[in-house]
N, C-alpha and C positions, 0 to 999 in steps of 0.2 A: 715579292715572290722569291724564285729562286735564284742560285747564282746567275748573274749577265753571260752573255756569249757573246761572242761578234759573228756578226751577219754578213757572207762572203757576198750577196746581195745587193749591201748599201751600204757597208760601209758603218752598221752602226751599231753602237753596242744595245739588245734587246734581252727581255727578260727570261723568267723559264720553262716559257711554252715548250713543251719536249717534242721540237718540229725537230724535224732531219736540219741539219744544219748543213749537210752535204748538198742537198739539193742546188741552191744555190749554184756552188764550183759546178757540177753538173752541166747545167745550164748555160754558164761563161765557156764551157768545154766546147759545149754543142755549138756554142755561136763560133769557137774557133775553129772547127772544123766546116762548117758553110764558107767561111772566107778561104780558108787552104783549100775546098773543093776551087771555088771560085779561079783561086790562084792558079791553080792545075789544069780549067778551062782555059786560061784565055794562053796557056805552055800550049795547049792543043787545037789552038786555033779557033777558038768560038768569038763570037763577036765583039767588037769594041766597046760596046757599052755595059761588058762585066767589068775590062780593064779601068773603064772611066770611074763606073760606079766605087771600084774597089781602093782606086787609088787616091780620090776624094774623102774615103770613109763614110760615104753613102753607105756601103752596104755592112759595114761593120756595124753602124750605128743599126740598120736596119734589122741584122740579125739578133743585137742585144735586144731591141725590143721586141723582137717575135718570142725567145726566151724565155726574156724576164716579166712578159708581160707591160710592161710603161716604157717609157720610150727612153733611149741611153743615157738621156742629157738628166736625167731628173734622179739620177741614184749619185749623181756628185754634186747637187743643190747643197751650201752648206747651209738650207733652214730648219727647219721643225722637225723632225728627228722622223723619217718615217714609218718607224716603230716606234709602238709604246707598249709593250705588254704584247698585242699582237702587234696592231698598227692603228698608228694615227691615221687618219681618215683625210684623206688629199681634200685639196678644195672645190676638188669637183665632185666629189662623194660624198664628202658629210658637211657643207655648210661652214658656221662659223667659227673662223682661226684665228683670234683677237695679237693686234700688235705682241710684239715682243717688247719687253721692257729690256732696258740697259742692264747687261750682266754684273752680278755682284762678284767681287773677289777677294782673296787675301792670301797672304803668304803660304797659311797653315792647308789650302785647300782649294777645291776645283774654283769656276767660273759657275756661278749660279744666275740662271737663265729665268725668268716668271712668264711662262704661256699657260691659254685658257684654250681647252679644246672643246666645243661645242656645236650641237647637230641636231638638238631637240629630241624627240623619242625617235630614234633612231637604232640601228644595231650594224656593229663594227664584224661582219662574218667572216670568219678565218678559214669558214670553213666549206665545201661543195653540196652543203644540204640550202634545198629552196626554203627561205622564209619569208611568209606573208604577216607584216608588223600589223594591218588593220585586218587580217582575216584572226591572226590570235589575241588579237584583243575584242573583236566580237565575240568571241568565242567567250568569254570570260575566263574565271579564273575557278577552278574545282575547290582549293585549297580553303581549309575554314580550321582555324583555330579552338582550340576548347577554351569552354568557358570555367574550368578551373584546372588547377595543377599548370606545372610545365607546359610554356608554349612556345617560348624559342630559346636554342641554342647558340652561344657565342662562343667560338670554337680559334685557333690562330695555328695552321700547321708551321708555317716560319713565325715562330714568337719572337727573335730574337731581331726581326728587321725596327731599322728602329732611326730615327729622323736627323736632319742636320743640325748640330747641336749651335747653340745662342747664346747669350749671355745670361740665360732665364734658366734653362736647361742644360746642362755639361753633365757629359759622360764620359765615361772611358772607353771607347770600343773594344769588341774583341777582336772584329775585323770590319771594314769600311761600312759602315753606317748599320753595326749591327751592334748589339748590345745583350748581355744576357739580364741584365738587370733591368726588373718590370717597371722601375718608374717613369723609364725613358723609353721603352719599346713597345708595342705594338698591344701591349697585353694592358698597361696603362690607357692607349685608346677605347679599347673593348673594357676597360671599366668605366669609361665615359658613357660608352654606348649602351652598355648593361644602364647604368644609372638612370640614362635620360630615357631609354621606352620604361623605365619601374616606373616612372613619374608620369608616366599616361595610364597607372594602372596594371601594364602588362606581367607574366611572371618571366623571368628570364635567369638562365642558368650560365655562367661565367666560366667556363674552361680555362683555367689563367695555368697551365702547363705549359714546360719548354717542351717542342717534338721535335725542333731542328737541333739539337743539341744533345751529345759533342759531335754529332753526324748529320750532315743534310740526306744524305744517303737513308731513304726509308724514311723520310719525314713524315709522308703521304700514308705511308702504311698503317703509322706510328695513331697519327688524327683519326687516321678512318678507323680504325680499334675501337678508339675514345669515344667516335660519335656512335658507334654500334655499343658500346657498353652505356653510355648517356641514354640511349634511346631503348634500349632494353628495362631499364632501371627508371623512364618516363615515355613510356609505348605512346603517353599525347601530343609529346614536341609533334611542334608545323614546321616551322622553322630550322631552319640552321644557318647559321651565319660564319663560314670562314674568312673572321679579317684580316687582311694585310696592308702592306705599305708597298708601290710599285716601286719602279727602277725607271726613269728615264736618261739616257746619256749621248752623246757624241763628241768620240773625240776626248777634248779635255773639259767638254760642257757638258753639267750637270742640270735637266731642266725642273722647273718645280711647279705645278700645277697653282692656279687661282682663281678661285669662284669670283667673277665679275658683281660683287653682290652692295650696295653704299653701306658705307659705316662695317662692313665685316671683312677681317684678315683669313680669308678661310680658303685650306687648299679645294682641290676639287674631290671628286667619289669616282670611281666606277666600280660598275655593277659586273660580273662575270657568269656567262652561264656555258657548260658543258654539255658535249652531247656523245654519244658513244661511237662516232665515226672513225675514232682510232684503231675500232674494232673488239673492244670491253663493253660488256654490256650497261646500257643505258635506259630503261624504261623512259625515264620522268623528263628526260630533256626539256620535252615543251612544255610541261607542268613548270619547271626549272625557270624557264624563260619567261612564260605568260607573268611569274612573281614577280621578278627582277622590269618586265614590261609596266607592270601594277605600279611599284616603287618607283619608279622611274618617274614615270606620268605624274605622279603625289611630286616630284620632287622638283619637277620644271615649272609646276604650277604654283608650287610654292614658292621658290629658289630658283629662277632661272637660272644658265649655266654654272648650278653645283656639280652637276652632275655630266660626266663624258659619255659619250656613245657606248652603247653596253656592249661588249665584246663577248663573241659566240666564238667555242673554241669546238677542235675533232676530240680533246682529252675529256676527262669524268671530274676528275679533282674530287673523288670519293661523292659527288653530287646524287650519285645512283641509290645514296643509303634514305634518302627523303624526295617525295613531291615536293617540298617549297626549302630548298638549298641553292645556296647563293655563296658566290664569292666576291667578298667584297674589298675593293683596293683604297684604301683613306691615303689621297696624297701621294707624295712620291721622296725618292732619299731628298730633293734637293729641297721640299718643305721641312719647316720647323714643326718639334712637337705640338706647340701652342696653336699652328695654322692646321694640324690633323685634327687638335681637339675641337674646336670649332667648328669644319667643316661635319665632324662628324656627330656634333648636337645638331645642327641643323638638318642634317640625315634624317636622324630620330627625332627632330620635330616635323619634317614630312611625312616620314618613313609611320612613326607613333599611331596619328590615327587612321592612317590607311591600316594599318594592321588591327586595328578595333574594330574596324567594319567588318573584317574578316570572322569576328568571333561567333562561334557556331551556337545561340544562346535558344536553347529550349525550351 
């Protein structure tokens, strides 16, 4: 996605959900002012057990986690990053968090880390709207494909993200694992993915433009233009597919996703769905979501942990232009392009005939 920030939070660098980043300090503020009230009581006489509490760090820790939400000790854990895009899913929320392998390193570059994040059909909500995972999957799914012309869109507003390079793959960056040249970036995966649903049959249209380039600034603008001109120019697309490459990091460690899968080197997927709680209008949300729940479900069944907890977010990510728009994350910088292309035919061999069922045939 987009440029990393660090997260006054945790500690960690996260990607470009466009959350307040101030919030956070906020928060660390608020908890320092409970302890200076505290301080100020027991100046004026109030009982011993603020002084006790306070002077233990009982209540310092006590205030961080009224705050932050989780409790003080676990925002300087140095394991699993607890971001990934929005967030990794603690072990008490999403299930399974597969060992860590020994970190890779070398002179020329970070510490490469290999974790598997999985949770089964599940959803990583970033955000304060209620969702029911078995009430919208009863519900099915509205979305029906045509059965000729244009049916999905393959779209990339960051074209330029682009994977850890190998001894198979060398590039020259323009700037940290980014590339404007499509044989190495993100644009070269989406022609994997274009390939592999044509070979179920599907029609698929390949947006292989740069929009983050020479400016991240308006990238978002730049795609959503593109898919509003695509979709004017094929009023049948169902589909739209924004794919990218995530960012996972802490620190000086770089983490790389891995589908737990025998005989396959393949990073993981996650699926992204938007909803309009930033305060942009958002129809399709749960249309948005029951897709990405559809693709999901095809994906664990076929592939167990390919695929990560599907992250709901407050933003749109232009998702508002279609019922069945998805943003889709192939892997992360610390994967190799070889480990993106792989996971991401295995995608489109789940992904393929779930979407054939979809076709609306007359």
């Amino acid at each position: 996605m987009e440029i990393p920030y660090f997260s006054p939070e945790s500690g960690i660098i996260i990607n470009d959900r466009e959350v307040n980043a101030m919030s956070g300090m906020k928060k660390l503020i608020s908890a320092g002012l409970v302890v200076l009230g505290a301080r100020l009581a027991i100046m004026g006489g109030v009982g011993d057990w603020i002084k006790e509490a306070s002077s233990d760090g009982r209540l310092v820790s006590a205030s961080l986690t009224l705050e932050l939400g989780r409790p003080a000790e676990a925002a300087a854990e140095p394991s699993i990053p607890a971001y990934c895009t929005v967030e990794i899913p603690s072990s008490t929320q999403a299930g399974n968090i597969a060992p860590q392998t020994p970190g890779l390193s070398s002179e020329d570059g970070p510490e490469i880390v290999e974790t598997t994040i999985y949770s089964g059909l599940s959803i990583k909500n970033g955000t304060d709207l209620k969702v029911d995972v078995a009430e919208l999957m009863a519900e099915g799914l509205s979305l029906r494909l045509p059965d000729e012309g244009a049916q999905i869109l393959i779209i990339h507003t960051h074209a330029s993200e682009a994977y850890t390079p190998d001894g198979q793959d060398i590039y020259t960056p323009s700037d940290p694992s980014r590339t404007e040249d499509v044989r190495y970036n993100v644009v070269r995966v989406g022609d994997e993915l274009a390939a592999a649903l044509e070979s179920y049959g599907l029609s698929v249209i390949h947006d292989r433009e740069i929009y983050d380039y020479p400016s991240y600034t308006g990238s978002y603008s730049r795609s959503g233009a593109a898919v509003e001109s695509h979709l004017e120019e094929n009023p049948k697309i169902a589909v739209v597919i924004d794919l990218h490459r995530d960012a996972l990091a802490s620190g000086d460690v770089v983490y790389k996703t891995k589908a737990e899968l025998e005989g396959e080197c393949a990073a993981q997927v996650m699926l992204l769905a938007g909803t309009g709680e930033s305060g942009l209008s958002h129809p399709n949300w749960k249309e948005n979501l029951k897709l990405a729940l559809y693709l999901q479900q095809a994906m664990n069944t076929k592939y167990p942990t390919l695929a990560r907890p599907i992250t709901l977010t407050p933003e749109r990510y232009n998702q508002h232009l279609s019922a069945g728009s998805l943003l889709l994350e192939v892997g992360s910088s610390g994967n190799t392009l070889q480990e993106a292309l792989c996971a991401v035919r295995l995608f489109a061999d789940a992904a393929g005939p779930a979407l054939l069922n979809l076709i609306d045939a007359e």
